[in-house]
N, C-alpha and C positions, 0 to 999 in steps of 0.2 A: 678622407676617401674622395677622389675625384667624378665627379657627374660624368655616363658614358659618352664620347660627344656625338652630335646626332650626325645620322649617314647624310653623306655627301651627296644628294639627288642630279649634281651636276655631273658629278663623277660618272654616276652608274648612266646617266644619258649617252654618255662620251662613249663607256665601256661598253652597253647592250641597248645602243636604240630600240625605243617602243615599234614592235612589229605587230601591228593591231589587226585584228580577225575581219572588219567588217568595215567596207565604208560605201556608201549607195549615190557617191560624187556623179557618177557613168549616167544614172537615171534622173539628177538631179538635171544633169545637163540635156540631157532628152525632154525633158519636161520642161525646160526654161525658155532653151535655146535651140530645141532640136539638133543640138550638136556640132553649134557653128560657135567654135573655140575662137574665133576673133569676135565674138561678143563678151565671152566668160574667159578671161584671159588668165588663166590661172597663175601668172608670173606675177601679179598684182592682187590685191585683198580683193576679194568678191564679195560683198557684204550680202549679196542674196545664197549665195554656198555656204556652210560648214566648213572646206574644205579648199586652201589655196597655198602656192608652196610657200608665202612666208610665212600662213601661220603653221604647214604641217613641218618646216625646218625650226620655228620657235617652240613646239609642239616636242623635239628630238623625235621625229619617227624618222624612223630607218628602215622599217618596210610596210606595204599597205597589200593584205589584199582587197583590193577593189570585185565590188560585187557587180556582176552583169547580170544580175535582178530583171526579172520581167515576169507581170502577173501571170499568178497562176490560172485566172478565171479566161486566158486567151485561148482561141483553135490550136491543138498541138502545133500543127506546122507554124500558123502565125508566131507560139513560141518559138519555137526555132530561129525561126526569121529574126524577131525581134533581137534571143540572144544571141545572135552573128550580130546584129546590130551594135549591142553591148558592147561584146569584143572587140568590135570594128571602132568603138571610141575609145575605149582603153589604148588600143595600139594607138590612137591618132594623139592622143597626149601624151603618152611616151615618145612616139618623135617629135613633137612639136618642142617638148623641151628635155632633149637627150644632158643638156647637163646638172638635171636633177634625176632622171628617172631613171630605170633601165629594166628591161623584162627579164624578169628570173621564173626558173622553174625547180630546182633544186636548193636546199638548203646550202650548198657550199656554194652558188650561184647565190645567195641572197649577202653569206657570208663576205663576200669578193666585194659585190655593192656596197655593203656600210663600207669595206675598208678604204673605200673610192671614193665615200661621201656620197655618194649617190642614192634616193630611195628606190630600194627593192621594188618593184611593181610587179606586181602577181595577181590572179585574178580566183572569183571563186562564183558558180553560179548556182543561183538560190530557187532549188525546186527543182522537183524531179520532172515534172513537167517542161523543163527546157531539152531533155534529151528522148519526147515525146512516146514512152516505151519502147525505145531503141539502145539497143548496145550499140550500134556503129555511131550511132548519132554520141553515146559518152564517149567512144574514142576519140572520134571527129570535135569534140570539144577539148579531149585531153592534151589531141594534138594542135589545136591553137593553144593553150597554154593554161585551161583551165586548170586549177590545181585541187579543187573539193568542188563538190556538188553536197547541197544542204539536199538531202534527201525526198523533203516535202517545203512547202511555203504554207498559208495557212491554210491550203485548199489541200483533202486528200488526193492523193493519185493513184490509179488503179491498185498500183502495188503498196502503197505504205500508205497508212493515218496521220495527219496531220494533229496536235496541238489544239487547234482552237476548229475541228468541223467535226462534225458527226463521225463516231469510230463505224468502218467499215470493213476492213482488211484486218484488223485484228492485230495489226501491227503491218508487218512485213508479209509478203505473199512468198512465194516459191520463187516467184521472177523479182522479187524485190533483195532476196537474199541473193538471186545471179550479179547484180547491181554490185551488190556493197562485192562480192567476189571479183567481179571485174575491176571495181576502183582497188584493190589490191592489188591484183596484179599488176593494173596499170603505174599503180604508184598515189592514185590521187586519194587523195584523203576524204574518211567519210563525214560529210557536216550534220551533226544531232540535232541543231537547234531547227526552231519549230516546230519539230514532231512529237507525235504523241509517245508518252510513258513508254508506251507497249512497242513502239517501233524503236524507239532505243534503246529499249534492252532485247528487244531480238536484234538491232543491229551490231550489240555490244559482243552480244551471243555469236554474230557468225561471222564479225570482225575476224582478221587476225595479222593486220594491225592497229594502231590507235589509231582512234577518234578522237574528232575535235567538235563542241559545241564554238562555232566559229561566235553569236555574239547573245548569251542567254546570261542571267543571273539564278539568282538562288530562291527556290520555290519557297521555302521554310520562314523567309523575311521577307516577301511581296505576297506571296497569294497567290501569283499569277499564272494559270497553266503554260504560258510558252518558258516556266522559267525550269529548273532543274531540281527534282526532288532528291531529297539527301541518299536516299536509297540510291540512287543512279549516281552522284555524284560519289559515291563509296565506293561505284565500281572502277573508275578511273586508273586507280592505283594497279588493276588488276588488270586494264587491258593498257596501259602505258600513255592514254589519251589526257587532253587537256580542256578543262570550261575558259572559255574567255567574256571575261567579265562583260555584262554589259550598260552602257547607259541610261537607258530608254526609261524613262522617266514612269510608265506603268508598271514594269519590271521590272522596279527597284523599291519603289514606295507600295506599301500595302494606298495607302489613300489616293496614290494618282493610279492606282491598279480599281479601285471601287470608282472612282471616276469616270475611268476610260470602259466599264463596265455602263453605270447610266449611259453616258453619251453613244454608246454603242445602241442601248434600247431607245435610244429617241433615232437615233438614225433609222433604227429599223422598222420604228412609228410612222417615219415620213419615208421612208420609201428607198432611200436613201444609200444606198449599197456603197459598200468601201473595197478597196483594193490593193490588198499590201499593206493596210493597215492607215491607207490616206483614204479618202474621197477618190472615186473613179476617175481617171485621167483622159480627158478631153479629147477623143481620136486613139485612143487607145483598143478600143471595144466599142462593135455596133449597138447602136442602143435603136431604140422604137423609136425616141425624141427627134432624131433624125429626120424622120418624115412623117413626125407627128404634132404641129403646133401645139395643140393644148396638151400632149406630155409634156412638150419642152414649157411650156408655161408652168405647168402644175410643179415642176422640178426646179424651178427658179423660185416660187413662192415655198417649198417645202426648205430648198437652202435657205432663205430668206427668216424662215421658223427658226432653224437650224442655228443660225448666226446669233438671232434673236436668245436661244436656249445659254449661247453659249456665254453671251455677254451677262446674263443674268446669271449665271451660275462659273465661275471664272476658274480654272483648271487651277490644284493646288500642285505645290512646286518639291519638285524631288532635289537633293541635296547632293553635292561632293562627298558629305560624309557618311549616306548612307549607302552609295556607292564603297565606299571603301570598306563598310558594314558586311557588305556582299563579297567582298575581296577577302576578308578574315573569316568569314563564317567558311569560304570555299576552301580554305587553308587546313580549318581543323578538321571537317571532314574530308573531304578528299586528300590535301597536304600541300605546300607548296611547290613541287614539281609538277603539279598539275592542274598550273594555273597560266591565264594569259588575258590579254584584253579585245575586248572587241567592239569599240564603240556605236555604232551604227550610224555613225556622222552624215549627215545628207540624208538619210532614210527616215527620219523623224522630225514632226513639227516643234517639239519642243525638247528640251533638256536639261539635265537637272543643275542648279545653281552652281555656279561655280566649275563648268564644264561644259561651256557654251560653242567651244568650237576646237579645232584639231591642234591649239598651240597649246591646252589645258592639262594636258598627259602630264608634266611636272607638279602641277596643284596636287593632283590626285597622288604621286609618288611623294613629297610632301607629307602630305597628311600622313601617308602610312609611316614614313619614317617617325615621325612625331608619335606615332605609336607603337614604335621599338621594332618595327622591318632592318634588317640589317640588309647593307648592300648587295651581298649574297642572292637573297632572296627577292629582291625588287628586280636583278638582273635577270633571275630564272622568271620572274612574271613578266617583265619587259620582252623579253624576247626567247632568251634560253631555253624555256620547255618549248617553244613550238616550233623553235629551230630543230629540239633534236625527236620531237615528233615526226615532221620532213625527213628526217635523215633515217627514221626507224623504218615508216611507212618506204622508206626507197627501199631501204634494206628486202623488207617484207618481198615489194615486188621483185628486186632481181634475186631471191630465192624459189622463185616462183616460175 
């Protein structure tokens, strides 16, 4: 009797490029570079990015949404501002190199792009806070090309609970369920991740079309509140949506999740406030330091602790193959139609071995074939369910 032979991972790249949930390039360049793309030239390796077209073409992605991310702890309007800013560099890297990118907003528009070679670039903005309790403000975003809005970031907003801040709303408010009705109609798709329990299942509740956790893992095998409990992940099946896996190195590993636990209590020892899940970004947010010497002193000696903590206590390292851990567990409970990936590339300081930047999507496919994924089934995680998620979600809307 002949050994099965193992799936072709080249093949299924060819057949359904990875169309991955999350990537925070847009913010990485605001923070670098303030978004002068002739310093960060994306046509060459950026060794300070995640995130550049040789390795996201060595990588096979075939479409990205790019996150136009902007903290949630800023003034509404400032959000605003910001996330036009976002968008305003998205588009400026899709023209700068029209023969790799192209802006899509429909699934048979994304369809069109792999067959052109081209990557899909689609956008998604993370927190409800970017469309500052306004409906025209979600349209006015749907209409630049947002495609999902993650419903919260770690910070609640009036109408939904976040994940990792004090429950307040109780999930969803009245005007949080007009939200998730509006992005139906609209077409745009609602993003689960970061919110709290109670706000994704009331948003699953008043969905009617799918949801996507655009980049979470599995609560059951890290610990982590921002991850997705089996209960929720059961629902999946039953509103048509997809979890896309994600990397994030606390959110995968139970021990880099207790990790990113202390380090968070010494942050919050020395004073230290975080943002998006980084350290507060430099002009970002008025601080007292501004016009205060000895705050801004005392904040230079507490980072200075801070560095000090970290060198002496050295972050343990999440794995490829607990990722992939996360990838099977999401299969048996929920199934494989109801899976995708979402690495959070640019968004995080660290990641886990073996998945160090945007060219590593085949290691990870790899692996799972080594552990009896038939091609089938890698092409529905690459991209297939969250193709025809887009295609449901349109549906949804023009029945509406």
């Amino acid at each position: 009797m002949t050994a099965p032979q193992p799936t072709d991972v080249a093949a299924v790249h060819a057949q359904a490029p990875v169309f991955d949930g999350h990537n925070d390039v847009a913010w990485a360049l605001r923070k670098q570079v303030r978004y002068d793309l002739d310093r960060r030239d994306l046509a060459v390796d950026q060794p300070s990015l995640h995130t550049d077209i040789p390795r996201l073409r060595r990588g096979g992605v075939g479409a990205q949404f790019f996150s136009v991310y902007v903290p949630g702890t800023l003034p509404p309007g400032d959000a605003v501002v910001a996330t036009l800013e976002q968008i305003d560099c998205v588009a400026a890297v899709v023209a700068r190199y029209p023969d790799t990118f192209r802006a899509c907003r429909t699934a048979a528009d994304v369809r069109a792009a792999m067959a052109d070679r081209r990557i899909a670039a689609l956008m998604g903005a993370e927190g409800g806070h970017s469309i500052a309790g306004s409906l025209a403000v979600l349209r006015t975003l749907h209409r630049l090309g947002v495609g999902y809005l993650t419903l919260t970031h770690n910070q609640n907003v009036p109408w939904a609970d976040a994940a990792t801040d004090v429950p307040a709303a109780g999930g969803l408010t009245a005007f949080g369920r007009e939200v998730v009705a509006e992005m139906n109609r609209l077409g745009m798709l609602v993003d689960l991740s970061h919110v709290a329990e109670s706000t994704m299942n009331d948003a699953l509740d008043a969905s009617r079309a799918p949801v996507i956790f655009s980049h979470s893992s599995c609560r059951a095998l890290a610990g982590h509140v921002r991850d997705v409990p089996d209960a929720v992940l059961g629902r999946l099946p039953g509103n048509g949506g997809v979890v896309m896996l994600t990397f994030v190195p606390q959110f995968v590993s139970r021990e880099c999740a207790r990790y990113d636990a202390e380090l968070e209590a010494v942050r919050e020892r020395l004073d230290l406030r975080t943002v998006g899940g980084y350290t507060a970004d430099a002009g970002e947010e008025p601080t007292a330091e501004a016009a205060d010497p000895a705050a801004a002193a005392a904040r230079v000696a507490a980072t200075a602790e801070l560095e000090r903590w970290q060198r002496e206590h050295p972050a343990p390292v999440a794995t490829l193959a607990q990722v992939a851990d996360h990838v099977e567990h999401a299969r048996e409970v929920a199934g494989v139609d109801h899976l995708g990936l979402g690495g959070d590339y640019d968004g995080v300081d660290r990641l886990p071995q073996g998945l160090a930047d945007v060219s590593c999507y085949p290691a990870l496919l790899t692996e799972l074939a080594t552990r009896g994924w038939s091609a089938a089934d890698l092409r529905a995680l690459t991209s297939g369910n969250i193709l025809r998620v887009m295609a449901d979600a349109e549906a949804v809307a023009a029945s509406l």
